[in-house]
C-alpha positions in Angstrom: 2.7 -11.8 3.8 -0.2 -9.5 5.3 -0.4 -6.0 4.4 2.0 -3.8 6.4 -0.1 -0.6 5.6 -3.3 -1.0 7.5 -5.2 2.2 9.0 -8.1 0.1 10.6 -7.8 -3.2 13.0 -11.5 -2.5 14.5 -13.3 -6.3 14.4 -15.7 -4.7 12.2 -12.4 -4.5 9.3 -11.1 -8.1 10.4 -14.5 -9.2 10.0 -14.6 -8.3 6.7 -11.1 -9.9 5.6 -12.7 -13.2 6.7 -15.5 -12.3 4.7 -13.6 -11.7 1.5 -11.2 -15.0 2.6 -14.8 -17.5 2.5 -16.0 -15.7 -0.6 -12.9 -16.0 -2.2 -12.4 -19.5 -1.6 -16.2 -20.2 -2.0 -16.9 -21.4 0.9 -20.8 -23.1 1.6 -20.9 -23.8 5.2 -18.4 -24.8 7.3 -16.3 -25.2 10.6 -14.2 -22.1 12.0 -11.3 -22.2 14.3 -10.9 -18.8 16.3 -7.4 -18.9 18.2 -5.6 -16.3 20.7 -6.2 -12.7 18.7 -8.5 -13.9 16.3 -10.7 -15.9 18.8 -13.1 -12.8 18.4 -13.3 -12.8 15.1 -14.5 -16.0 14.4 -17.7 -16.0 16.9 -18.5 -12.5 15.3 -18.5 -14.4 12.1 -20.8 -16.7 13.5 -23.1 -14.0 15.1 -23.8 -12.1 11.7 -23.7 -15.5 9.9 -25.3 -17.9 11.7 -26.1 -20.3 8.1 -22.3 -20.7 7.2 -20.9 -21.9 10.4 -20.9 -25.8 10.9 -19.3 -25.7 13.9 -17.3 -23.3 16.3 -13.6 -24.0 17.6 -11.9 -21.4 19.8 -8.6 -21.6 21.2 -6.4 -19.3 23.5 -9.8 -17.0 23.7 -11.0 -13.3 24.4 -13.7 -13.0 26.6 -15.3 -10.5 23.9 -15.2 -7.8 26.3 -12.6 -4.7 26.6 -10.4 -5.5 29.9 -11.0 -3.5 33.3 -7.6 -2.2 34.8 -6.6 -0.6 37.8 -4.1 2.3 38.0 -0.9 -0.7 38.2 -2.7 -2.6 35.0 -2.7 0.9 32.7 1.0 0.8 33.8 1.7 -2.6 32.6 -0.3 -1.7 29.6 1.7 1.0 28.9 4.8 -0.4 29.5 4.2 -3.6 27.0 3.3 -0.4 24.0 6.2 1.2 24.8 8.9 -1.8 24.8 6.7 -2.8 21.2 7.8 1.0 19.9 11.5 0.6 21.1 12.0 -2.6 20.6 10.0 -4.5 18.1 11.6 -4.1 14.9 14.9 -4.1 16.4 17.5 -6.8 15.2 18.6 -7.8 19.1 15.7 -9.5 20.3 15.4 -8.0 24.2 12.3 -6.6 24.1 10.4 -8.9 21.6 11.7 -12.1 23.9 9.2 -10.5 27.0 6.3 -11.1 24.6 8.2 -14.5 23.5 8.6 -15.9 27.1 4.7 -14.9 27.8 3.5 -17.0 24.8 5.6 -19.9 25.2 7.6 -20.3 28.8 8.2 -23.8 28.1 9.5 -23.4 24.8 13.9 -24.5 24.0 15.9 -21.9 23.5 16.0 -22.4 19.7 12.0 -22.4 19.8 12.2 -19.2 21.5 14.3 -17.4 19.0 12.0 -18.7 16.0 9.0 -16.9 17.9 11.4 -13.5 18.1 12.0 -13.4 14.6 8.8 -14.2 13.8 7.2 -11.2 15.6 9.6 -8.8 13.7 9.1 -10.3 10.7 5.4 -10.3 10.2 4.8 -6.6 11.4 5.7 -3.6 11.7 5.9 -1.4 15.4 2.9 0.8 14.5 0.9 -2.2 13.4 1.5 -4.1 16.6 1.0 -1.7 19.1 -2.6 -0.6 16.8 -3.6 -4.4 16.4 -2.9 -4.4 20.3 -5.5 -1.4 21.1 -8.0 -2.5 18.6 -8.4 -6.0 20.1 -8.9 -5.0 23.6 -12.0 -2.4 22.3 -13.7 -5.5 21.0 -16.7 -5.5 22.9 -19.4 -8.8 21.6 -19.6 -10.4 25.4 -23.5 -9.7 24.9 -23.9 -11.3 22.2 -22.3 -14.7 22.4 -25.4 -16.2 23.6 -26.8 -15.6 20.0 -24.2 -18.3 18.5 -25.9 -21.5 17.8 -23.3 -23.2 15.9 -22.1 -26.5 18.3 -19.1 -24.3 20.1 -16.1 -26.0 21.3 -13.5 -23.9 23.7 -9.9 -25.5 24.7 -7.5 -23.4 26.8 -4.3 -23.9 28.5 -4.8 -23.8 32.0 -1.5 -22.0 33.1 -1.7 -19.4 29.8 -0.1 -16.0 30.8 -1.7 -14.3 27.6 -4.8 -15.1 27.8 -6.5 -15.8 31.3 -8.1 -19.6 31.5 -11.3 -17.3 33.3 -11.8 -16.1 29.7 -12.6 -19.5 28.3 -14.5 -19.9 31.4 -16.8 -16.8 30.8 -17.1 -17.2 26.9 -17.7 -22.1 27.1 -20.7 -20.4 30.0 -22.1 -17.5 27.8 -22.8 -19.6 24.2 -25.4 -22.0 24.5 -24.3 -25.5 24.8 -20.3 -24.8 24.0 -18.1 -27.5 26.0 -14.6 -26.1 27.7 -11.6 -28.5 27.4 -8.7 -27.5 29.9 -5.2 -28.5 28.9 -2.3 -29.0 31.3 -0.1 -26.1 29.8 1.7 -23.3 30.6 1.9 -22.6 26.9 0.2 -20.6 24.6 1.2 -21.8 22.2 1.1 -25.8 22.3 4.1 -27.3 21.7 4.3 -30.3 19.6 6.1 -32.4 22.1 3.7 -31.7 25.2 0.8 -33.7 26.3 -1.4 -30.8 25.8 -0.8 -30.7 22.4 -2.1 -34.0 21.2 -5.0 -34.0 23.7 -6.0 -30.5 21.6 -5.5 -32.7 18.6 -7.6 -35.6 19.4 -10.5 -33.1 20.8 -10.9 -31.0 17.6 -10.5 -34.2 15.4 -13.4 -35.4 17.5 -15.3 -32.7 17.6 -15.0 -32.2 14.0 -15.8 -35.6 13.0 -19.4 -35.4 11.9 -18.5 -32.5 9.4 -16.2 -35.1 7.8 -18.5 -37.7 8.1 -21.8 -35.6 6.4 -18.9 -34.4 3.7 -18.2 -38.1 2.6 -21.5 -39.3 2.7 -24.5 -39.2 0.3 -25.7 -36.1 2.5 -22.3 -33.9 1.3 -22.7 -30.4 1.0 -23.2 -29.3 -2.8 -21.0 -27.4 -4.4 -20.8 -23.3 -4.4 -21.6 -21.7 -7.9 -17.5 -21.4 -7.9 -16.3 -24.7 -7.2 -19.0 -25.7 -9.8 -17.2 -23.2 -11.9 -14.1 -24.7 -11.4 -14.8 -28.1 -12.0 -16.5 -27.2 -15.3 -13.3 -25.9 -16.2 -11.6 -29.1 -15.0 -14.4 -31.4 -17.4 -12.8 -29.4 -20.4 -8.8 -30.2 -19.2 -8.0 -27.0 -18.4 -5.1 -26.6 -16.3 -5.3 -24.5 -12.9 -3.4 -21.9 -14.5 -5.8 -21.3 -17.7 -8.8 -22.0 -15.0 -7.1 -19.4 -12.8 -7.0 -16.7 -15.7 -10.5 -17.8 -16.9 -12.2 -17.1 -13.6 -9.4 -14.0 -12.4 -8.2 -16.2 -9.5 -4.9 -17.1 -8.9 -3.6 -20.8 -9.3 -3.8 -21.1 -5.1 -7.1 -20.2 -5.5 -7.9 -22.9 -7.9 -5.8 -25.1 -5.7 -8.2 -24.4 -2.4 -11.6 -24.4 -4.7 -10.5 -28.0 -5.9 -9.6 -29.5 -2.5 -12.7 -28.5 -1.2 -14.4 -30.1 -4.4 -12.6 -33.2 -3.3 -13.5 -32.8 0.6 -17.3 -32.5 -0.8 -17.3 -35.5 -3.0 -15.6 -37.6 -0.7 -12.4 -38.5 -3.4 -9.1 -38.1 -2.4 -5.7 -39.5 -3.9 -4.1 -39.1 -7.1 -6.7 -39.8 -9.3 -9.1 -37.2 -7.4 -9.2 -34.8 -10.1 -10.3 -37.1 -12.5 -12.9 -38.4 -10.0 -14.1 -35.3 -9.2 -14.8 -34.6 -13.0 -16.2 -37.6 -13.7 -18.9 -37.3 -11.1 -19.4 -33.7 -12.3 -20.2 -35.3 -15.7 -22.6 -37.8 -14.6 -24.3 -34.8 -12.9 -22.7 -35.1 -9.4 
């Protein structure tokens, strides 16, 4: 569903899509997951905002720094734009499956032909190969050691994609972040492998104090939108005549709402009532 005419993939422009994404979902502060291409984005976000970020998650990570390659590594290079031109948007899946096979090696047969239709499906030629040269000019290496958000870094030992030094350099350079290591050739984490539930059970943990502080008497308050929103709610509007109301679509409403209910600890069928009826006795 993402935009297929895009003239600018700099980190500076991705930045600002995650901007508009918390502002638009009125977010307070809160934890961020970086993974694979978007593991820069997310400590950028936490560089510039330093208040919003509960806590830091990245996953399949950059180093933040534009790669170094010899004469046979611009080759390679080269050769991976070119077979994205040819090949991407082509119905056989030949040249997509190179990219497939670096991603997920471990993956069935039937896994691997999801991932190929995917990658045609959610871009075009020119966007991939432009998203590829954008993300390896991101250059904020220097300042990672500026995060101060609780940082933690999980990467898949045996990753082809993203080098398992990477994690390495980025867990040493932010202050206090704690590298996991999982037993995977994978990329992406396969529901059936070990790997995967150990990531599980290390980002639930890691996590839990948010979730704790949320359902407690110390919750965050609610943004001047979700506020919004549940005013809305007090006066049995539907999400449809809040979503007109406030110019947001109903998913919108949707997202504002489950964060209400996150906040205020209720949950369950009768959460929207029990959100409201806190709002009325003044949260």
């Amino acid at each position: 569903m993402s935009d297929w005419d895009v003239d600018d993939f700099s980190i500076e422009a991705r930045l600002g899509d995650l901007e508009s994404v918390v502002e638009a979902v009125g977010l307070g502060r809160f934890a961020l997951l970086g993974m694979s291409g978007g593991s820069a984005v997310a400590p950028a976000y936490a560089i510039v905002h330093p208040d919003r970020v509960s806590r830091l998650v990245l996953y399949g990570t950059v180093c933040g720094r534009p790669p170094v390659r010899d004469a046979d590594g611009e080759a390679e290079e080269e050769t991976y734009r070119s077979m994205i031109r040819v090949g991407w948007a082509k119905e056989d899946p030949e040249f997509r499956r190179v990219f497939t096979t670096q991603f997920i090696p471990e993956a069935t047969e039937e896994q691997l032909r999801w991932f190929d239709d995917l990658q045609r499906m959610s871009t075009s030629p020119a966007n991939a190969v432009a998203s590829l040269i954008a993300r390896h000019r991101v250059d904020i290496a220097a300042n990672l050691p500026a995060i101060r958000a609780p940082t933690l870094v999980l990467q898949a030992t045996g990753d082809r994609s993203m080098a398992f030094a990477n994690a390495v350099e980025v867990s040493a350079a932010i202050p206090g972040a704690r590298l996991v290591a999982l037993d995977s050739r994978n990329h992406i984490l396969l529901a059936g492998e070990p790997a995967w539930a150990t990531f599980v059970d290390e980002v639930r943990a890691f996590l839990e104090p948010d979730r704790v502080a949320a359902a407690g008497s110390d919750a965050e308050p609610l943004s001047r939108r979700e506020r919004e929103v549940l005013a809305l709610c007090a006066e049995g509007r539907t999400n449809e005549d809040i979503a007109a109301a406030l110019t947001l679509s109903p998913r919108t409403v949707e997202l504002h709402l489950s964060n209400v209910y996150l906040k205020l600890g209720v949950n369950g069928p009768a959460a929207r009532a029990a959100a409201v009826a806190r709002y009325l006795r003044g949260l």
